[in-house]
N, C-alpha and C positions, 0 to 999 in steps of 0.2 A: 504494500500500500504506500503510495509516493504523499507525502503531506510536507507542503511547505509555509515558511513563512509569509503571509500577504502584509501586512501590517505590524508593526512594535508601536504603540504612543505612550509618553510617558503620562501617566494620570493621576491626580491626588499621591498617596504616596506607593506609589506601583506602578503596575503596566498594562499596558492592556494589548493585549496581542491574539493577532486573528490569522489562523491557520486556514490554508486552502487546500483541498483535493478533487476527488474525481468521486461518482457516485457510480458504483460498481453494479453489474444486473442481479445478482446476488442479494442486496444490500434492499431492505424493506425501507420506505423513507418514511414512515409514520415512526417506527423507532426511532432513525436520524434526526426525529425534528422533534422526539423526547430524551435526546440524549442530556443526560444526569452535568451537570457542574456547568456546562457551555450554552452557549446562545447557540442557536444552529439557523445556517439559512442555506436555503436549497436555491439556485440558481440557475436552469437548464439542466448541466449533468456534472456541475461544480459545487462544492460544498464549501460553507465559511464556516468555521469554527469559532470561535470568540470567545475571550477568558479573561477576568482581572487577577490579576497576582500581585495584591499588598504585601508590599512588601516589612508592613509590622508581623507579619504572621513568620512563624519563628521555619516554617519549613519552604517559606517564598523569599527567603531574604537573602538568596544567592546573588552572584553577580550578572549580570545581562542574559550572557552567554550559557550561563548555569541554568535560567529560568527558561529562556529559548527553546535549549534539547530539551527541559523535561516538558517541555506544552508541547511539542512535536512529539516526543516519546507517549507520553499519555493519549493524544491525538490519535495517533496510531495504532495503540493498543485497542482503545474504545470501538474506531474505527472498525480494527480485525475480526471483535470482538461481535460486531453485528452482520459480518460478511459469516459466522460462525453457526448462527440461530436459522 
């Protein structure tokens, strides 16, 4: 599953970062548009993902590049995770 970065902005104290991919024929989109912690938008056969990461919260308080991979890694995971069901 290819998932990239579309957006970083920096917001209050964190970030807000919007991951993009591809919607798989596999892939149910009424779960995609209930997936758990993200805003999700369905676009044609592209997917936005969208996330805040405060960074007061003791496990978002990495550096840029730290928060990045893990909202792609998570991204990802979620993702596989409904190509699975």
């Amino acid at each position: 599953m290819d998932v990239t970065i579309h957006t970083v902005e920096r917001k209050d104290n964190g970030w807000l970062i919007t991951l993009r991919s591809q919607v798989q024929p596999s892939m149910d989109r009424e779960k995609l548009r209930m997936m758990e912690d993200w805003e999700v938008t369905l676009k044609g056969d592209e997917i936005y993902l969208k996330n805040y990461f405060d960074l007061s919260e003791p496990w978002e308080d990495g550096t840029l590049e730290y928060i990045i991979e893990s909202a792609i890694l998570e991204g990802k995971w979620k993702l596989n995770r409904l190509q699975d069901d």
